[in-house]
C-alpha atoms as a printed R data frame, in Angstrom:
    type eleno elety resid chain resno       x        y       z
1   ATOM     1    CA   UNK     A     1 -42.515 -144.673 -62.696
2   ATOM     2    CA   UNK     A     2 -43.458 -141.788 -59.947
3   ATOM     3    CA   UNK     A     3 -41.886 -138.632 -60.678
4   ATOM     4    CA   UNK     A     4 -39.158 -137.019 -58.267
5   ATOM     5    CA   UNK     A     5 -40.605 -135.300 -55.414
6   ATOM     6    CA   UNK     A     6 -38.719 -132.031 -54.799
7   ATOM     7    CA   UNK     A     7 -38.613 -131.380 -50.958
8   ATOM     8    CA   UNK     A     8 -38.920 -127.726 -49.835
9   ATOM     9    CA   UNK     A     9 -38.022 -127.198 -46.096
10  ATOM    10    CA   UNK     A    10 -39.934 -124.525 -44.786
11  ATOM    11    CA   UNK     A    11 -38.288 -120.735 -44.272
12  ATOM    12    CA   UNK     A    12 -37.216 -119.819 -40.860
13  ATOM    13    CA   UNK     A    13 -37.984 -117.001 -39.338
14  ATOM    14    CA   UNK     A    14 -34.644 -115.149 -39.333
15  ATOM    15    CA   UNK     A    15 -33.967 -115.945 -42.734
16  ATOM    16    CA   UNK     A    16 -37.932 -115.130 -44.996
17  ATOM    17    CA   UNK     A    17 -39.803 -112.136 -44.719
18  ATOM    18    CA   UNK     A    18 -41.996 -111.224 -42.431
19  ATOM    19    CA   UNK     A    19 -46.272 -112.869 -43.598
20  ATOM    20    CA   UNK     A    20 -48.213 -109.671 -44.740
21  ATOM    21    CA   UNK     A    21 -50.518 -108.666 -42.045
22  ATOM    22    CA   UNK     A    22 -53.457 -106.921 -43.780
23  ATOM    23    CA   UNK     A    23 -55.547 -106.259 -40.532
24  ATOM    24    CA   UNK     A    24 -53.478 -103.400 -38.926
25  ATOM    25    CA   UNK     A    25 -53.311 -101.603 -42.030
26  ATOM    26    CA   UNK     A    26 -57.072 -101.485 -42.558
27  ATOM    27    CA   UNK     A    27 -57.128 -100.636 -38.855
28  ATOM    28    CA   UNK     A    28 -54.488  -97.524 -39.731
29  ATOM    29    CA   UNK     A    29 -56.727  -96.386 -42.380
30  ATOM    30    CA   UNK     A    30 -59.826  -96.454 -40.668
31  ATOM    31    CA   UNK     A    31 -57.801  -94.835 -37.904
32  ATOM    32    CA   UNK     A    32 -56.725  -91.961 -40.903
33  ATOM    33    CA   UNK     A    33 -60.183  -91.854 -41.606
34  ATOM    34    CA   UNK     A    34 -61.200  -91.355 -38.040
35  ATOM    35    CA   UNK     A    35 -58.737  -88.761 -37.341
36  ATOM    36    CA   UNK     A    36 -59.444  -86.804 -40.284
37  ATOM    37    CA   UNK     A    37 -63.501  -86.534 -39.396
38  ATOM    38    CA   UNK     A    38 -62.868  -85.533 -35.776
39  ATOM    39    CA   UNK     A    39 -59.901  -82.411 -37.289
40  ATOM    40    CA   UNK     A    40 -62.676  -81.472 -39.499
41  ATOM    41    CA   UNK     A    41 -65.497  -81.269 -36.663
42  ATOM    42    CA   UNK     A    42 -63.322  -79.883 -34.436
43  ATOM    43    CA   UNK     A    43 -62.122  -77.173 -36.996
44  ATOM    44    CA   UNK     A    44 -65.824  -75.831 -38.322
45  ATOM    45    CA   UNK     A    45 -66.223  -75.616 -34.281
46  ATOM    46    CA   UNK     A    46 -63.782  -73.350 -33.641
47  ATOM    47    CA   UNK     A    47 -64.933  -70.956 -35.589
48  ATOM    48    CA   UNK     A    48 -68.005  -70.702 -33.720
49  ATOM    49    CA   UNK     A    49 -66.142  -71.162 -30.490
50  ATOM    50    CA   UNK     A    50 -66.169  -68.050 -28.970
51  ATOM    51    CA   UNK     A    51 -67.321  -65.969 -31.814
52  ATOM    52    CA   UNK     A    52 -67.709  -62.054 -30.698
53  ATOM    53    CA   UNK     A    53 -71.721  -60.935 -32.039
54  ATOM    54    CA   UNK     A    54 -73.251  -57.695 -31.520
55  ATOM    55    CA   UNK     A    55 -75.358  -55.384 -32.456
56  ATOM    56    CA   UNK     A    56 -74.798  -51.457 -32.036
57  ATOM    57    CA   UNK     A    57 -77.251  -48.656 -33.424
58  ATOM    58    CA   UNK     A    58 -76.538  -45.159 -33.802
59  ATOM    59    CA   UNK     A    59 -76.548  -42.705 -31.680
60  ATOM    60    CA   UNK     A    60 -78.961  -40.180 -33.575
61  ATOM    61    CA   UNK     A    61 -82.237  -41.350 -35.383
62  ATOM    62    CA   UNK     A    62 -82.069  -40.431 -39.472
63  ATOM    63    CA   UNK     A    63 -80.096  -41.029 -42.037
64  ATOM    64    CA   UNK     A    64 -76.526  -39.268 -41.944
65  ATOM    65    CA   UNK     A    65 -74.978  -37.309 -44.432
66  ATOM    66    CA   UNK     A    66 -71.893  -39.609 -44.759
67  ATOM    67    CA   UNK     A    67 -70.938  -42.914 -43.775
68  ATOM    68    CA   UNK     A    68 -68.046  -44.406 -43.833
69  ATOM    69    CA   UNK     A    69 -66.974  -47.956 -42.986
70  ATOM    70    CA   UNK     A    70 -63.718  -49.861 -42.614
71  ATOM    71    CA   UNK     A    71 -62.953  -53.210 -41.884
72  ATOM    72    CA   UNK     A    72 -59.987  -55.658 -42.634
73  ATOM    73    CA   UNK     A    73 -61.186  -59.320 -43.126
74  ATOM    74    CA   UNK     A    74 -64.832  -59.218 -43.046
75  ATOM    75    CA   UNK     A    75 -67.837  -59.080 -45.202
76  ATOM    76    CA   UNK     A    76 -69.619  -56.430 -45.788
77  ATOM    77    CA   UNK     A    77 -73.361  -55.804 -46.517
78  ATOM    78    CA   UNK     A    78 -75.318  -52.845 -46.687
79  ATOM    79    CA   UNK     A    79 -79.230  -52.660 -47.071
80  ATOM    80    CA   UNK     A    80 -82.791  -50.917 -45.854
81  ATOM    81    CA   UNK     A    81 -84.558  -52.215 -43.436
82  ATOM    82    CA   UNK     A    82 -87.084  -51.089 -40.532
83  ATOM    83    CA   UNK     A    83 -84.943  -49.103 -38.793
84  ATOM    84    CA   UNK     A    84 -85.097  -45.366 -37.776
85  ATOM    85    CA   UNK     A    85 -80.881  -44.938 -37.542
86  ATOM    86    CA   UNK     A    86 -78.032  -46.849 -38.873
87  ATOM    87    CA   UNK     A    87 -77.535  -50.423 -37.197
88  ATOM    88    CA   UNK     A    88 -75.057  -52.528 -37.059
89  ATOM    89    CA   UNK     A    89 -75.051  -56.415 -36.297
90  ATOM    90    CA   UNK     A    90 -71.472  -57.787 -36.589
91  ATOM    91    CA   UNK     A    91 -69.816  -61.504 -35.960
92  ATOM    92    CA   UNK     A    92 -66.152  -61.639 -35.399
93  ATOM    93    CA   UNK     A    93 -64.389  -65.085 -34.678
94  ATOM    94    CA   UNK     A    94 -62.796  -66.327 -31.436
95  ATOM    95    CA   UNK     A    95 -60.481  -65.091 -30.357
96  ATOM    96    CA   UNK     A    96 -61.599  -61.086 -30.761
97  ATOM    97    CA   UNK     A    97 -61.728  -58.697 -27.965
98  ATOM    98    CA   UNK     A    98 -64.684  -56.302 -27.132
99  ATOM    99    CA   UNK     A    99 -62.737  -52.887 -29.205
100 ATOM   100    CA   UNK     A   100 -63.732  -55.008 -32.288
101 ATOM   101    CA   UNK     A   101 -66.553  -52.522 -33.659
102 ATOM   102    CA   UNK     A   102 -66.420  -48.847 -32.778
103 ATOM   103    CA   UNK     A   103 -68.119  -45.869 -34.477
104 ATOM   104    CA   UNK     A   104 -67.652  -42.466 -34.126
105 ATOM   105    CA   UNK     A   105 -68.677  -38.837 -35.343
106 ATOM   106    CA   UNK     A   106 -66.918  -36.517 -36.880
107 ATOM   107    CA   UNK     A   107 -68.592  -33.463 -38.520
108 ATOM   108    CA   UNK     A   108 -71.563  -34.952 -40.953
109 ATOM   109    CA   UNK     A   109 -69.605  -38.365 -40.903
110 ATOM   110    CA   UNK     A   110 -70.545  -41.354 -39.098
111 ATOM   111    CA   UNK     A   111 -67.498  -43.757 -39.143
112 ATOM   112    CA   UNK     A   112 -67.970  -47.442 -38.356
113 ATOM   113    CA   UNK     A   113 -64.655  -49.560 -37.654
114 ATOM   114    CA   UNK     A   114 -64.718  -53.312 -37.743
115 ATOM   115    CA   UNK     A   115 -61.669  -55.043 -37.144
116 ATOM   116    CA   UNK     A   116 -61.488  -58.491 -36.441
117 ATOM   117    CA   UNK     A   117 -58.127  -59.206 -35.518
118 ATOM   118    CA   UNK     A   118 -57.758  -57.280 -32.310
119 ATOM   119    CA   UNK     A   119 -56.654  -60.199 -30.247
120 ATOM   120    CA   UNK     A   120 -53.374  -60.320 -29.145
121 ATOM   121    CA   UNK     A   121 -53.318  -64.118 -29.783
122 ATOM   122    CA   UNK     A   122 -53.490  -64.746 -33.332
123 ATOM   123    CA   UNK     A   123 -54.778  -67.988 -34.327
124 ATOM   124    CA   UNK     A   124 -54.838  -69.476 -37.630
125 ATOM   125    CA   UNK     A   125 -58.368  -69.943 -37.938
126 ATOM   126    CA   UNK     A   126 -59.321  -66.387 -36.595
127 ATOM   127    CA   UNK     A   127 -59.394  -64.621 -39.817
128 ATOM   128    CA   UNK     A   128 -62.795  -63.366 -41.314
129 ATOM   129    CA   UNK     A   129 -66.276  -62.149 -40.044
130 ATOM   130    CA   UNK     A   130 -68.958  -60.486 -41.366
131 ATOM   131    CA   UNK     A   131 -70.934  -56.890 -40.705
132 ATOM   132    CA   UNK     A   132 -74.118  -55.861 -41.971
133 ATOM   133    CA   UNK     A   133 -75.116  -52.568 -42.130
134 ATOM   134    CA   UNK     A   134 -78.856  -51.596 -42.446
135 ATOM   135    CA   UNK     A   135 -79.768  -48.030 -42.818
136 ATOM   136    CA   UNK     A   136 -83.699  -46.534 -42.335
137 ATOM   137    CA   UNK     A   137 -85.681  -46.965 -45.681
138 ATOM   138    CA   UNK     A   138 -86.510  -43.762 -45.971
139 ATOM   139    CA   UNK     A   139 -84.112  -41.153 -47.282
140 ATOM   140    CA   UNK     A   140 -80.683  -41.177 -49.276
141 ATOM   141    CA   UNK     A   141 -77.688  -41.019 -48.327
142 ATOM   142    CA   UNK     A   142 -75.489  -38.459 -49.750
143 ATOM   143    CA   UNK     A   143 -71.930  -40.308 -49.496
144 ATOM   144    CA   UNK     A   144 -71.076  -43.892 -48.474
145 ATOM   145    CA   UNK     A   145 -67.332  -44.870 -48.383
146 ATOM   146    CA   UNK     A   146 -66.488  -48.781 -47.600
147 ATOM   147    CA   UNK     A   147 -62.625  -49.930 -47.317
148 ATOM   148    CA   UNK     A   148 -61.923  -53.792 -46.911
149 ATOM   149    CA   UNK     A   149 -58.718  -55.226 -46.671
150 ATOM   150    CA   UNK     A   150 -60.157  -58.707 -47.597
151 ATOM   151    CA   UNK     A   151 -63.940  -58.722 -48.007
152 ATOM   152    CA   UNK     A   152 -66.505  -58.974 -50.545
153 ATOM   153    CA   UNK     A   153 -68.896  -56.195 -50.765
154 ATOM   154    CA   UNK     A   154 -72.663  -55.965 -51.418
155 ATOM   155    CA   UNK     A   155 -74.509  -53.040 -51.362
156 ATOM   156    CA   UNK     A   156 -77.810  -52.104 -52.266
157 ATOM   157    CA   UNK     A   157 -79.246  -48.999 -51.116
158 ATOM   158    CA   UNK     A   158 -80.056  -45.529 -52.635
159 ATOM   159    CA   UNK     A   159 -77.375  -42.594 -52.391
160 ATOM   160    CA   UNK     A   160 -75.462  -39.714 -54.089
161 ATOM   161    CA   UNK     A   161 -72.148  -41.310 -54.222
162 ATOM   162    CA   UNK     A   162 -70.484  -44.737 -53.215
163 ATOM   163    CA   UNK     A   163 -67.004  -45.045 -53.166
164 ATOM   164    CA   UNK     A   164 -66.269  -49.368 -52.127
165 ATOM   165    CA   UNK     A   165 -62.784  -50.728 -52.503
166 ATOM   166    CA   UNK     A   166 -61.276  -54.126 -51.386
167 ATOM   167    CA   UNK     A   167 -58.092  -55.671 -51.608
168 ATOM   168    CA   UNK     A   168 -59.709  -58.782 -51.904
169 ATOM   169    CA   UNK     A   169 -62.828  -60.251 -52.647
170 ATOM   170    CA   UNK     A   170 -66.056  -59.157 -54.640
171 ATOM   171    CA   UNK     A   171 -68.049  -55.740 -55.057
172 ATOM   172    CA   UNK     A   172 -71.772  -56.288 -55.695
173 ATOM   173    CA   UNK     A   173 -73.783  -52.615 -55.897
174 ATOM   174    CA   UNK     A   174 -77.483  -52.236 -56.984
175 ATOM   175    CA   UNK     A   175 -79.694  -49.669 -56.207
176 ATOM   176    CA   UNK     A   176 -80.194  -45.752 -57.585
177 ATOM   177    CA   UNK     A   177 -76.937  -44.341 -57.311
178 ATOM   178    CA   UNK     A   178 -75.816  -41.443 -59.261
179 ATOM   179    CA   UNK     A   179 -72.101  -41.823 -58.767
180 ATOM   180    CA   UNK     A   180 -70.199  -44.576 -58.137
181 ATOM   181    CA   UNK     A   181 -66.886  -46.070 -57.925
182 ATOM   182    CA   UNK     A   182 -66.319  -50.265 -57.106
183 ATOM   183    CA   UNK     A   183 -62.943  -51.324 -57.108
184 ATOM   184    CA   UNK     A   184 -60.753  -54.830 -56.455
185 ATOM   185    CA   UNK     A   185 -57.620  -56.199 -56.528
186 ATOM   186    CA   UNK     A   186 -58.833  -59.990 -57.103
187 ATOM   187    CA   UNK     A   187 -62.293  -60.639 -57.456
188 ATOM   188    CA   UNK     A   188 -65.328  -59.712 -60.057
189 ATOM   189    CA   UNK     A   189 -67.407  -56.717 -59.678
190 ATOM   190    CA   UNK     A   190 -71.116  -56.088 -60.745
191 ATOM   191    CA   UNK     A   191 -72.977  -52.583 -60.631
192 ATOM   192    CA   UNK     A   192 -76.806  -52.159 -61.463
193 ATOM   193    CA   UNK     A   193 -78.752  -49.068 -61.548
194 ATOM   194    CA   UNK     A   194 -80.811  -46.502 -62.742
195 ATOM   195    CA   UNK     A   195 -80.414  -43.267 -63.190
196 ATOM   196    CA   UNK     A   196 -76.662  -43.595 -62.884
197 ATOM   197    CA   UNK     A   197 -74.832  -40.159 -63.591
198 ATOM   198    CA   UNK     A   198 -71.179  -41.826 -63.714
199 ATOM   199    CA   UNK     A   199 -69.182  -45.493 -62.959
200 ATOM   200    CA   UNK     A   200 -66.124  -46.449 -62.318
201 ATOM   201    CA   UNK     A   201 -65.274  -50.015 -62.004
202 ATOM   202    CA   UNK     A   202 -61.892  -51.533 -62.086
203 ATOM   203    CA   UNK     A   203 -60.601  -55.035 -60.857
204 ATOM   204    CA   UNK     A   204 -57.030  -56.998 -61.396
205 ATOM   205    CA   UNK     A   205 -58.260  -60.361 -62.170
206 ATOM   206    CA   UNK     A   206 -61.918  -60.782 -62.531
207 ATOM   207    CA   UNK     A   207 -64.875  -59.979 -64.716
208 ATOM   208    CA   UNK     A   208 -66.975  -56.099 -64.456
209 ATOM   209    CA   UNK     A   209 -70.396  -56.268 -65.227
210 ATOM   210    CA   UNK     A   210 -72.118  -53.052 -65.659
211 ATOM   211    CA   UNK     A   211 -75.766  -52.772 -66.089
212 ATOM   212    CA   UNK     A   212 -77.577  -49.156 -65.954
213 ATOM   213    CA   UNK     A   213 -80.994  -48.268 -66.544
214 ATOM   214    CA   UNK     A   214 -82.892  -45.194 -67.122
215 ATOM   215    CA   UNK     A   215 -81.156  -42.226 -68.082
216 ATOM   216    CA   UNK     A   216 -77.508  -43.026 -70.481
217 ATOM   217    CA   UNK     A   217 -74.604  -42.276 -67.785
218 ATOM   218    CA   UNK     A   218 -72.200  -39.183 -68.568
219 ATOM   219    CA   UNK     A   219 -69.284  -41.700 -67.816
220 ATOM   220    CA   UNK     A   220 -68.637  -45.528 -67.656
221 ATOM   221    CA   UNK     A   221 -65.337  -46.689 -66.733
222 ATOM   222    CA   UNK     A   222 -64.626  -50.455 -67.156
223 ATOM   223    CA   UNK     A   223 -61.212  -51.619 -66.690
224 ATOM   224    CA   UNK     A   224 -59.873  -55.456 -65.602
225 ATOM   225    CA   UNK     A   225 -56.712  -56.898 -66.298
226 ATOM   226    CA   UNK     A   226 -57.524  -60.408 -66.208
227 ATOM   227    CA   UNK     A   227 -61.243  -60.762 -67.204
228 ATOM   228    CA   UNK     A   228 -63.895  -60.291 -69.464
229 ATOM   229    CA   UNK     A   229 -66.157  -56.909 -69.506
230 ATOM   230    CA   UNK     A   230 -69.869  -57.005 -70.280
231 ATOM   231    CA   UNK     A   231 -71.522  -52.957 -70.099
232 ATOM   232    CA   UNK     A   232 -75.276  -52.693 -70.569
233 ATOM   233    CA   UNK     A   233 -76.421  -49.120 -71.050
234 ATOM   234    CA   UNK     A   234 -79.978  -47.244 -72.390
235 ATOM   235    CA   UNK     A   235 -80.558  -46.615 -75.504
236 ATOM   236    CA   UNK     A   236 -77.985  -43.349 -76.679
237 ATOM   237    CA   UNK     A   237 -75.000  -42.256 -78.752
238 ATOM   238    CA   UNK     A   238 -71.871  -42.775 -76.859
239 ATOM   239    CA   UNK     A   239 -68.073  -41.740 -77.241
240 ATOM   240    CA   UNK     A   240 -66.770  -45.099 -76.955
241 ATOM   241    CA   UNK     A   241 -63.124  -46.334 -76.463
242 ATOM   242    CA   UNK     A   242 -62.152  -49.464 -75.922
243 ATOM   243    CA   UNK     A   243 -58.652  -51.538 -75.259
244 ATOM   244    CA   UNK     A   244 -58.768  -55.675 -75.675
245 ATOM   245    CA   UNK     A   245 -55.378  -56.653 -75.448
246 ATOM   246    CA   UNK     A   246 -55.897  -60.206 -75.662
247 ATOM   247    CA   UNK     A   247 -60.090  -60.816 -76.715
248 ATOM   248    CA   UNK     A   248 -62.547  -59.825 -78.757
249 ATOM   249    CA   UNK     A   249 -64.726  -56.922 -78.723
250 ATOM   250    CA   UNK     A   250 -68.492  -56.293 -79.902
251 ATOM   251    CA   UNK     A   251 -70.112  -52.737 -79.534
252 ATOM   252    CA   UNK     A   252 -74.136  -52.535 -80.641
253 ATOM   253    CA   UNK     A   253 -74.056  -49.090 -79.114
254 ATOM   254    CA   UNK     A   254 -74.552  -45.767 -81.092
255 ATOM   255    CA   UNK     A   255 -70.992  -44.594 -81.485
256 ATOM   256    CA   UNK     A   256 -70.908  -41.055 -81.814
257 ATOM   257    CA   UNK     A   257 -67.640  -39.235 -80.968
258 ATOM   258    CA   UNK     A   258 -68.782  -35.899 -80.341
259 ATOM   259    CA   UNK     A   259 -71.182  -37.396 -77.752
260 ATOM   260    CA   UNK     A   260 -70.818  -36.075 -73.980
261 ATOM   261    CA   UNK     A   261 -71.903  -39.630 -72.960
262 ATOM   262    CA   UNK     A   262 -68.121  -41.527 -72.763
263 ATOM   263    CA   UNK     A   263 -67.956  -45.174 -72.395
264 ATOM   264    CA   UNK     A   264 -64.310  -46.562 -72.012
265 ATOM   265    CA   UNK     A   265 -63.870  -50.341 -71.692
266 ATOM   266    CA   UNK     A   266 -60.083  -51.506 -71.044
267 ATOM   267    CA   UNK     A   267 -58.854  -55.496 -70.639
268 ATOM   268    CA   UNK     A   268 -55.335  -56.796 -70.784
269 ATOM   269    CA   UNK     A   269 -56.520  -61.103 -71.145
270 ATOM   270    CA   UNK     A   270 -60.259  -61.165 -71.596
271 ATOM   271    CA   UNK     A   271 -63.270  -60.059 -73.725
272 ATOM   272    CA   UNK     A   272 -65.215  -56.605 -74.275
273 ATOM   273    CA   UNK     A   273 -69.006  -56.238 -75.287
274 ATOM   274    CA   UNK     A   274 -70.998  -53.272 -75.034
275 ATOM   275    CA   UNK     A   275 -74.942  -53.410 -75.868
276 ATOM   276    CA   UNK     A   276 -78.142  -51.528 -75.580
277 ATOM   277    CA   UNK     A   277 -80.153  -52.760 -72.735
């Protein structure tokens, strides 16, 4: 006997859904894909489109007493070079208008001024730039000053004093300094020297490394609040203090109380060592 044949009728149109059509959605996703490589190209242009470059020297030959720089969102980098004054070579993103580096002199100061959002038209890819500052190889400088709004720092020449602060972004100092003073709000900072009389280094979240040479410092000052703190110093006796409030801490320095060589180490999340270098 032949089994039953069950007749289907075929769905109409109005009444079954729609066949899948795979095609235009692998067209739509290579047209996603498409899309997103041409925003990309077109946004790493723009930030060349436009962009403001210079480069300004001072106006007397020779080191000066005191500089003093100040940007807002730009990086900053100091250095020696073959130079017989202080030059400057800055780039600034489109848009930026020509006021965008100035310098000036007031008394034994030489200020520098680098401010990249001087455009009237703010656009959201016009934040940033970068200045770097070489000064002649020969000579110190007594006092260097550098302000940053949002910039990372790195300096490496020889002076009396440097004084760098940043609301944002990384300080970086090498070089024979005998005082100096590196601070951050976000963002790790890292001081090597010799010879280095007294340091002061403070961040709120990142890591302080320390590292002097030479002669043991009258004063190191470590301080983070979210971040470990490594401090490297010559062979000494030091007045140490130190404050881990969440970490560990290992000192394999000579602590000695009465010693006029202090070295004060201070982290709220993070840990503390302090060794011989």
């Amino acid at each position: 006997m032949t089994a039953p044949q069950t007749y289907l009728a075929p769905r109409s149109p109005e009444n079954g859904p729609a066949p899948r059509r795979r095609a235009p959605v692998t067209i739509a996703v290579g047209g996603v894909l498409a899309a997103g490589l041409v925003a990309s190209s077109a946004y790493a242009g723009l930030g060349a489109l436009g962009a403001h470059e210079g480069t300004s020297a001072a106006a007397s030959a020779g080191m000066p007493t005191a500089l003093a720089i100040q940007v807002d969102s730009a990086d900053v980098t100091v250095v020696t070079g073959n130079v017989d004054r202080p030059t400057f070579a800055y780039r600034a993103p489109w848009p930026v208008t020509d006021q965008a580096f100035t310098q000036t002199v007031s008394g034994d100061t030489l200020t520098a001024r680098f401010n990249t959002r001087t455009s009237p038209v703010l656009l959201w890819w016009s934040s940033g730039g970068s200045l770097v500052v070489t000064l002649p190889a020969s000579g110190t400088i007594a006092r260097l000053t550098i302000e940053g709004e949002t910039s990372s720092m790195q300096v490496s020449v020889a002076a009396g004093s440097e004084t760098i602060t940043t609301g944002t972004g990384s300080v970086t100092v090498s070089g024979a300094v005998a005082d100096v003073q590196a601070s951050t709000g976000t963002g790790s900072v890292h001081v090597r020297g010799g010879d280095v009389r007294t340091v002061k280094a403070s961040t709120g979240t990142g890591s302080v490394d320390l590292h002097v040479s030479g002669m043991p410092p009258a004063l190191v000052d470590a301080e983070t609040g979210t971040g470990s703190i490594l401090v490297e110093l010559p062979a000494g006796r030091y007045a140490v203090e130190t404050d881990a409030g969440t970490g560990d801490v290992a000192n394999s320095l000579v602590k000695d109380d009465t010693s006029g060589h202090v070295v004060k180490a201070s982290t709220g999340t993070g840990s503390i060592a302090l060794r011989q270098s």
